[in-house]
DRENPA-360546 format. One record per atom (N, C-alpha, C): atom name; x, y, z. Coordinates in nm, 2 decimals, padded with zeros to 4 digits, always signed. Layout:
REM DRENPA-360546
[site CA; [X; Y; Z]]
...
This chain:
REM DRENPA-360546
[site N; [+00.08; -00.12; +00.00]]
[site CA; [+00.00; +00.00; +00.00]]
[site C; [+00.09; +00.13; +00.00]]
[site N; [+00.18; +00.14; +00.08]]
[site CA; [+00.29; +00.20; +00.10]]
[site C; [+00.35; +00.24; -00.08]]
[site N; [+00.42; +00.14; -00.08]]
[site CA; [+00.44; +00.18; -00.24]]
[site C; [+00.36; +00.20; -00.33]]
[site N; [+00.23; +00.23; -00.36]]
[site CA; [+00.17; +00.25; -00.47]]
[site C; [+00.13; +00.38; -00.42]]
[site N; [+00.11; +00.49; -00.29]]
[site CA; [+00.08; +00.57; -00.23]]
[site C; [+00.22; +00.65; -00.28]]
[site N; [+00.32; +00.60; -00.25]]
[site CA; [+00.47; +00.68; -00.33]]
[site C; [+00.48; +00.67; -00.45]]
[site N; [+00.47; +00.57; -00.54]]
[site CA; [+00.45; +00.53; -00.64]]
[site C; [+00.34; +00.69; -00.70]]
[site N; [+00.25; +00.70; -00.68]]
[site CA; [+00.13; +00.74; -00.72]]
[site C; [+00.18; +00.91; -00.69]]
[site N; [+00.24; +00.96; -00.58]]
[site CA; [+00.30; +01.06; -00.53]]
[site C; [+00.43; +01.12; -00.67]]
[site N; [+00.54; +01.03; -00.70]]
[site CA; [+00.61; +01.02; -00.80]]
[site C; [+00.60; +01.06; -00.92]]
[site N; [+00.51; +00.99; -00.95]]
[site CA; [+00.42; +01.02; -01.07]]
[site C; [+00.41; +01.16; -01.10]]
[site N; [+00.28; +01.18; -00.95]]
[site CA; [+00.23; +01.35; -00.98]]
[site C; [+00.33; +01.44; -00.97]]
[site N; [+00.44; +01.42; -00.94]]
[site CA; [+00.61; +01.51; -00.93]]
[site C; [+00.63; +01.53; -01.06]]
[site N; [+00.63; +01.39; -01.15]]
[site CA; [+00.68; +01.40; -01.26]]
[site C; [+00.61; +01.50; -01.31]]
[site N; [+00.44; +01.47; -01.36]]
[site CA; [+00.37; +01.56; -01.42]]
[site C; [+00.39; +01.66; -01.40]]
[site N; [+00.39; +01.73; -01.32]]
[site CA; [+00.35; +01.86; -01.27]]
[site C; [+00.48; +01.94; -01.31]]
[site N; [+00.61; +01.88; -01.29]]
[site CA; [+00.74; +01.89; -01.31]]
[site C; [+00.74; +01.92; -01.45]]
[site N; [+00.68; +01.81; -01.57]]
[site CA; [+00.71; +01.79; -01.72]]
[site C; [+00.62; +01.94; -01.78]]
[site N; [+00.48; +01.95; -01.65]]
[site CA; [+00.37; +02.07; -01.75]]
[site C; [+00.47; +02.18; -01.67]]
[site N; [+00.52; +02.24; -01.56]]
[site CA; [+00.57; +02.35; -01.53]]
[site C; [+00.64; +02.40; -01.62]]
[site N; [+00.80; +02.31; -01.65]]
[site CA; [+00.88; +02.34; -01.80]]
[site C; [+00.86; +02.38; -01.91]]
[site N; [+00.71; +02.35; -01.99]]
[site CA; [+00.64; +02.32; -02.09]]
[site C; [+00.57; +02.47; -02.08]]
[site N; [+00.54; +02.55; -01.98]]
[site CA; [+00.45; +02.65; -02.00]]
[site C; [+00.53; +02.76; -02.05]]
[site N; [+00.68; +02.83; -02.02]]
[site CA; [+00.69; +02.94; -02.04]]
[site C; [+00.73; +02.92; -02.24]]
[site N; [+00.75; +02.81; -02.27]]
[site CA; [+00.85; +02.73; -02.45]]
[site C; [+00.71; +02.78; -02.50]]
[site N; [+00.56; +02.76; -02.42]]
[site CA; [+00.47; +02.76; -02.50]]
[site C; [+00.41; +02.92; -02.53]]
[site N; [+00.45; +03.00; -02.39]]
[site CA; [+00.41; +03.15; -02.38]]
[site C; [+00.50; +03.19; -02.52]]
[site N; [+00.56; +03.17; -02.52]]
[site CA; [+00.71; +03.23; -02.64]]
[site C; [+00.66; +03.18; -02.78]]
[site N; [+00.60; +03.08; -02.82]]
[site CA; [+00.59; +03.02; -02.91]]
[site C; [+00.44; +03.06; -02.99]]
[site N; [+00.36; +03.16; -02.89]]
[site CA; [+00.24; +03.19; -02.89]]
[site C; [+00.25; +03.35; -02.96]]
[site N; [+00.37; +03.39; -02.93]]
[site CA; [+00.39; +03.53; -02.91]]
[site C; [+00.43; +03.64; -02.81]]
[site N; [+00.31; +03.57; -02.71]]
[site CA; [+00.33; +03.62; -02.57]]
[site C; [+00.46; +03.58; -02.52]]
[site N; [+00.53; +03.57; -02.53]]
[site CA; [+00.65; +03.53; -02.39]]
[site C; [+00.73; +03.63; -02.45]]
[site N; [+00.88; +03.60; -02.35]]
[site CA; [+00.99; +03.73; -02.33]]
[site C; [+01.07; +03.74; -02.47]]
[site N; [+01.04; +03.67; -02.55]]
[site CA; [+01.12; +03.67; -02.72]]
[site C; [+01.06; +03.84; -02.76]]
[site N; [+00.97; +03.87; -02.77]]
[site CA; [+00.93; +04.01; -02.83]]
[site C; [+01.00; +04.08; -02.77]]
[site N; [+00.97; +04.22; -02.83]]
[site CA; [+01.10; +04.32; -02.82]]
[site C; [+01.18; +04.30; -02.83]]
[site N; [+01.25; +04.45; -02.77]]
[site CA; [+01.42; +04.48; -02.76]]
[site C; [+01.51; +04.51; -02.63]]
[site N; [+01.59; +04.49; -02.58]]
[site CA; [+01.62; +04.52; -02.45]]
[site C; [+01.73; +04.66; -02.44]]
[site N; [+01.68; +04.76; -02.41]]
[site CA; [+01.79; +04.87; -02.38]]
[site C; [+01.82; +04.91; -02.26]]
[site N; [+01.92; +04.97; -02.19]]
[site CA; [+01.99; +04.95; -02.10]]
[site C; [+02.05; +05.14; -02.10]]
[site N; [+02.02; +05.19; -01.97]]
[site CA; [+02.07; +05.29; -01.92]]
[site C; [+02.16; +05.30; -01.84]]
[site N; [+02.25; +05.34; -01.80]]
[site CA; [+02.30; +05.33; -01.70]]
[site C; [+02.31; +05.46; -01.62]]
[site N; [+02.31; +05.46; -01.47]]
[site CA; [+02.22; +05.57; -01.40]]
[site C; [+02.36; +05.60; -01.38]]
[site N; [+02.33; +05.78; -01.34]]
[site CA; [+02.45; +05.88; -01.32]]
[site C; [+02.43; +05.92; -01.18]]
[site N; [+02.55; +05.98; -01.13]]
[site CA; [+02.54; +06.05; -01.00]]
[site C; [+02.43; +06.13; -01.02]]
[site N; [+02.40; +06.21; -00.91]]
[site CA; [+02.35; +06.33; -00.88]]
[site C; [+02.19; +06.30; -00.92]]
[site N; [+02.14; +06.19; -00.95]]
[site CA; [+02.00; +06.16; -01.03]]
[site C; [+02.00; +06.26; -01.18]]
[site N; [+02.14; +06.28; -01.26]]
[site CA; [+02.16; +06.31; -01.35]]
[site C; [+02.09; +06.26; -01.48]]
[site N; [+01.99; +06.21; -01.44]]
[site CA; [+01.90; +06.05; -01.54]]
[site C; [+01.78; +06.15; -01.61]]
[site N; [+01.77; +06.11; -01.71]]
[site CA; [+01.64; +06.15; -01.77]]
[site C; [+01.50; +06.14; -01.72]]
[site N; [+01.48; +06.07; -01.61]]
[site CA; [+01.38; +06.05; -01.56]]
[site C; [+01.38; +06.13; -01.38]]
[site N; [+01.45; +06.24; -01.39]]
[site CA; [+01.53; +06.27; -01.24]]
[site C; [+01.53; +06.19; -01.13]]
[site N; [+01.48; +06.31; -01.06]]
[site CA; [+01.49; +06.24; -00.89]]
[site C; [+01.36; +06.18; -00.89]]
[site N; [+01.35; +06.02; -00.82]]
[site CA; [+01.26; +05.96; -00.80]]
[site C; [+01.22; +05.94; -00.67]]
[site N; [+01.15; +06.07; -00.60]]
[site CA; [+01.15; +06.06; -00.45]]
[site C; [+00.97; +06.02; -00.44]]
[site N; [+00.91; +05.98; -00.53]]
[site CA; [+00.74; +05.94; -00.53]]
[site C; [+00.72; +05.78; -00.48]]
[site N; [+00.87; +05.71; -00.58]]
[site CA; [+00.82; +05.59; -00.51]]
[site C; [+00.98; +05.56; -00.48]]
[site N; [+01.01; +05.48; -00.39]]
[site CA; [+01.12; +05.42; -00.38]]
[site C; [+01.17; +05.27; -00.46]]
[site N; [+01.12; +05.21; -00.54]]
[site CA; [+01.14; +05.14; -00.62]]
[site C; [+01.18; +05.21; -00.78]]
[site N; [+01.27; +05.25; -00.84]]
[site CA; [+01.37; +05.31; -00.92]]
[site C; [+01.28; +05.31; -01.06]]
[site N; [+01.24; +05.16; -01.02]]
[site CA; [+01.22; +05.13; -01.15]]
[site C; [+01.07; +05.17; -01.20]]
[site N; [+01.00; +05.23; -01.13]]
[site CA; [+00.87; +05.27; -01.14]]
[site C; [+00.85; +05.42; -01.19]]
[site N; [+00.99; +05.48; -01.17]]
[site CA; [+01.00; +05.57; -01.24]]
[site C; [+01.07; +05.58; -01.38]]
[site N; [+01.16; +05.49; -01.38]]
[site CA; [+01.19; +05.46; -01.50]]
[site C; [+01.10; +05.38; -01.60]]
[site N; [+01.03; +05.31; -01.62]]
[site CA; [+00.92; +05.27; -01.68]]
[site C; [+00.80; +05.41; -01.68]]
[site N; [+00.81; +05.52; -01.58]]
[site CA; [+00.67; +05.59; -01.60]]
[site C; [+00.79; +05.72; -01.73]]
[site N; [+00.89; +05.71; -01.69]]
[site CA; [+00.98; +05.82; -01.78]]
[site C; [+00.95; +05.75; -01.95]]
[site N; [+00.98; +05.62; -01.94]]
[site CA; [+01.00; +05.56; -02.11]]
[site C; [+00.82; +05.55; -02.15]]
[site N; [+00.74; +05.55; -02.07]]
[site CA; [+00.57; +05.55; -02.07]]
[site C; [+00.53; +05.69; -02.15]]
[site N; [+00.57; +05.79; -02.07]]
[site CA; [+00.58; +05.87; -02.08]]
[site C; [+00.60; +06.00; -02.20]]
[site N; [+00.71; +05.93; -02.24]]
[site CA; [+00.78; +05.97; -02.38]]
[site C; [+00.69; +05.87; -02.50]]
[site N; [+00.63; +05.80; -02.51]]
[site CA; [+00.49; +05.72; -02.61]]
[site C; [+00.56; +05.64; -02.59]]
[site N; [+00.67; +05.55; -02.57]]
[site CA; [+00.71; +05.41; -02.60]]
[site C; [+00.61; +05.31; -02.49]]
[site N; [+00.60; +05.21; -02.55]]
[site CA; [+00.54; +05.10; -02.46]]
[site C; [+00.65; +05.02; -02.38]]
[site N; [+00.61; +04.97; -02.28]]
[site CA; [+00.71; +04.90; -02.18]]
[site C; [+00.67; +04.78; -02.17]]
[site N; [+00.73; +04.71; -02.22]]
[site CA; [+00.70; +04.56; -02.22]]
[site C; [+00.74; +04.51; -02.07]]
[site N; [+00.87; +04.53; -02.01]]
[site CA; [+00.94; +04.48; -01.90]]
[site C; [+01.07; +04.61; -01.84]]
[site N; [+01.07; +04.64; -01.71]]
[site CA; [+01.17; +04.70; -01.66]]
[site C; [+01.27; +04.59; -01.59]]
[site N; [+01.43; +04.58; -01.60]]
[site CA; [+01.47; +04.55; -01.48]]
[site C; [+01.59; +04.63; -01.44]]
[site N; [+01.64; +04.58; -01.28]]
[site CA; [+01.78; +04.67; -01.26]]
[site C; [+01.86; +04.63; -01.19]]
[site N; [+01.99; +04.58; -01.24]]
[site CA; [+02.11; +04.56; -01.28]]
[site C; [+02.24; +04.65; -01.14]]
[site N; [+02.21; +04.57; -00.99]]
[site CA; [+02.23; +04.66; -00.88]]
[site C; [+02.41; +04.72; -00.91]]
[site N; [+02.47; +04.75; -00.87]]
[site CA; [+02.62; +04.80; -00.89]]
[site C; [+02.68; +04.71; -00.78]]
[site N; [+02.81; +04.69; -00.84]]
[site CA; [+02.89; +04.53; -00.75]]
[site C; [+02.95; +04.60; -00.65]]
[site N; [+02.96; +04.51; -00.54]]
[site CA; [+03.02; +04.60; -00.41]]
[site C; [+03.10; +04.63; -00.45]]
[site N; [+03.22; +04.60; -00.51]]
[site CA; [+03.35; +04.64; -00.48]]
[site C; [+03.40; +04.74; -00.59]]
[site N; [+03.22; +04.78; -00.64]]
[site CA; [+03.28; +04.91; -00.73]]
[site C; [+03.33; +05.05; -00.72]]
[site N; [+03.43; +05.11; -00.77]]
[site CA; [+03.48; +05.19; -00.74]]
[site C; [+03.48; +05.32; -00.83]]
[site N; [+03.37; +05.42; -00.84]]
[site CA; [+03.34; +05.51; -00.93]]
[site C; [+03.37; +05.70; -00.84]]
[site N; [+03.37; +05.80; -00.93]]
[site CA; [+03.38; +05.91; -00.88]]
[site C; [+03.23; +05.97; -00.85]]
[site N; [+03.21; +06.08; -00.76]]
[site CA; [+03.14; +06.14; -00.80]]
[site C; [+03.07; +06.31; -00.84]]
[site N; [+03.14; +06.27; -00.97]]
[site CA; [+03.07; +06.38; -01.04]]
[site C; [+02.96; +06.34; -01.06]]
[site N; [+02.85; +06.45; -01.14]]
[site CA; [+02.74; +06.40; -01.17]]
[site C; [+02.74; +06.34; -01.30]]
[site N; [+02.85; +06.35; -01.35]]
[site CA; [+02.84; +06.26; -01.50]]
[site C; [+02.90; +06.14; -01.48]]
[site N; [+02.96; +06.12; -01.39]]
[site CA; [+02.98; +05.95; -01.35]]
[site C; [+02.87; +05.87; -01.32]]
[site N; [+02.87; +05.74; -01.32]]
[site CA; [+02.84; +05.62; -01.30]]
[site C; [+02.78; +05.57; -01.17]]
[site N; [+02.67; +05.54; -01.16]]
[site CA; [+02.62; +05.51; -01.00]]
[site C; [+02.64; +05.33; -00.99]]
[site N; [+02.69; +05.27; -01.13]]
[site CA; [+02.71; +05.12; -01.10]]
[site C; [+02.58; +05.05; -01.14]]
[site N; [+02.45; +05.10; -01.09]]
[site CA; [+02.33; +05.05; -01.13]]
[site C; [+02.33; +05.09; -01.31]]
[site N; [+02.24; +04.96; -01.33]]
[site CA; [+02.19; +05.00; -01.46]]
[site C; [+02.05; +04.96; -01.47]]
[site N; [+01.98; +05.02; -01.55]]
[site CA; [+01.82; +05.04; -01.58]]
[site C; [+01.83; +04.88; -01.72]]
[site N; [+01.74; +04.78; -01.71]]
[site CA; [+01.72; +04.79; -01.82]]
[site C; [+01.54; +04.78; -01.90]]
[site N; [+01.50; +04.82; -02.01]]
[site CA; [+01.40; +04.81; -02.03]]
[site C; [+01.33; +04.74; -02.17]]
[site N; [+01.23; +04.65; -02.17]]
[site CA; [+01.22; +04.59; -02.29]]
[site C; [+01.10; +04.67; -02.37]]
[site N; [+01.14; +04.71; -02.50]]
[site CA; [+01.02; +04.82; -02.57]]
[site C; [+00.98; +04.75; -02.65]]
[site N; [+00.94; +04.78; -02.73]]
[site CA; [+00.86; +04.69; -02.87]]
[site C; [+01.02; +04.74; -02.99]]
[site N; [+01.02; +04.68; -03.11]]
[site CA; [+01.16; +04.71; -03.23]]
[site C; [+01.19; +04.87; -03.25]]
[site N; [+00.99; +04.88; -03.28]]
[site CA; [+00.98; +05.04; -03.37]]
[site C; [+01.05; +05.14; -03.23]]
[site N; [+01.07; +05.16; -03.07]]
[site CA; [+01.06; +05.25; -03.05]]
[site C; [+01.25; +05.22; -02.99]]
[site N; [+01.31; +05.13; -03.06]]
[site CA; [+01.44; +05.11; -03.00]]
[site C; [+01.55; +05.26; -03.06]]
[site N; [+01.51; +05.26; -03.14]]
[site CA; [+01.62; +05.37; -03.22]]
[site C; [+01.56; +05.54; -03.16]]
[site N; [+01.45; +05.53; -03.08]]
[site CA; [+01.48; +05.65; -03.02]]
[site C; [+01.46; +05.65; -02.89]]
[site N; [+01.48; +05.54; -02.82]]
[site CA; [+01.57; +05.55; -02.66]]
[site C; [+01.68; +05.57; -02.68]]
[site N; [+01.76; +05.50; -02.81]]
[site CA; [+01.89; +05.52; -02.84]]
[site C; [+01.93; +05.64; -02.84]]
[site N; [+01.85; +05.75; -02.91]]
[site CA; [+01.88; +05.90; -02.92]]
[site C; [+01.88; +05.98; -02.74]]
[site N; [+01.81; +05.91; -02.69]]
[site CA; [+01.73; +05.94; -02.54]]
[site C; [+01.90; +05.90; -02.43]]
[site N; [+01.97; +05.80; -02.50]]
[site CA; [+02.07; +05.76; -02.40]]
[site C; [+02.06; +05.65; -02.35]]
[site N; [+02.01; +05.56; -02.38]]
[site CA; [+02.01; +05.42; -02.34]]
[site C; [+02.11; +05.35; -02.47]]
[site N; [+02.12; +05.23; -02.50]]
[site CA; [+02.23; +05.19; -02.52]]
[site C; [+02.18; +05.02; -02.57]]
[site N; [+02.18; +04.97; -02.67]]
[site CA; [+02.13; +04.83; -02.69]]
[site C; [+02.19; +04.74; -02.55]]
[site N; [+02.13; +04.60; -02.53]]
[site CA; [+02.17; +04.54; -02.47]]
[site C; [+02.25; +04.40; -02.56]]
């Protein structure tokens, strides 16, 4: 009894294991998944020297960076951010480097003018 109760347990591991893998190959294959767009990449300056300035509304970075590229008519497929490695060692002027980087996924048509904007292919 024992074994067919594990046995039977096993099983449902597998399934559940085989459909979990199978979902994101099928989001992508549908259109929907992360294959669309383009990924561009900002990298944030001292002084909130950033096109989208100082973000004192929300404390999550990236909510202003997504409302900045929203903003400007591009669509935002996905924000992420890219934290700065401890052991970096930058100046600070305000045209230097804070280590972090923004990155954001837009649709093809609006890549060539974040490019003009300062972001940077990925």
């Amino acid at each position: 009894m024992k074994r067919k109760v594990l046995f039977q347990i096993f099983a449902l591991g597998l399934f559940l294991n085989a459909v979990a893998c199978q979902m994101p190959s099928e989001a992508a294959e549908e259109g929907g998944g992360i294959s669309t767009g383009q990924w561009v990449v900002y990298a944030e300056l001292q002084c909130n020297n950033n096109p989208w300035g100082y973000c004192n509304n929300n404390p999550d970075v990236k909510v202003c960076v997504k409302k900045y590229v929203q903003d400007q008519g591009f669509t935002v497929l996905e924000v992420g951010m890219t934290p700065a490695p401890a052991d970096l060692i930058t100046c600070a002027a305000c045209s230097c480097p804070t280590g972090r980087s923004f990155k954001v996924r837009v649709a093809e048509q609006d890549v060539a003018k974040l490019l003009a904007a300062g972001f940077k292919k990925q």
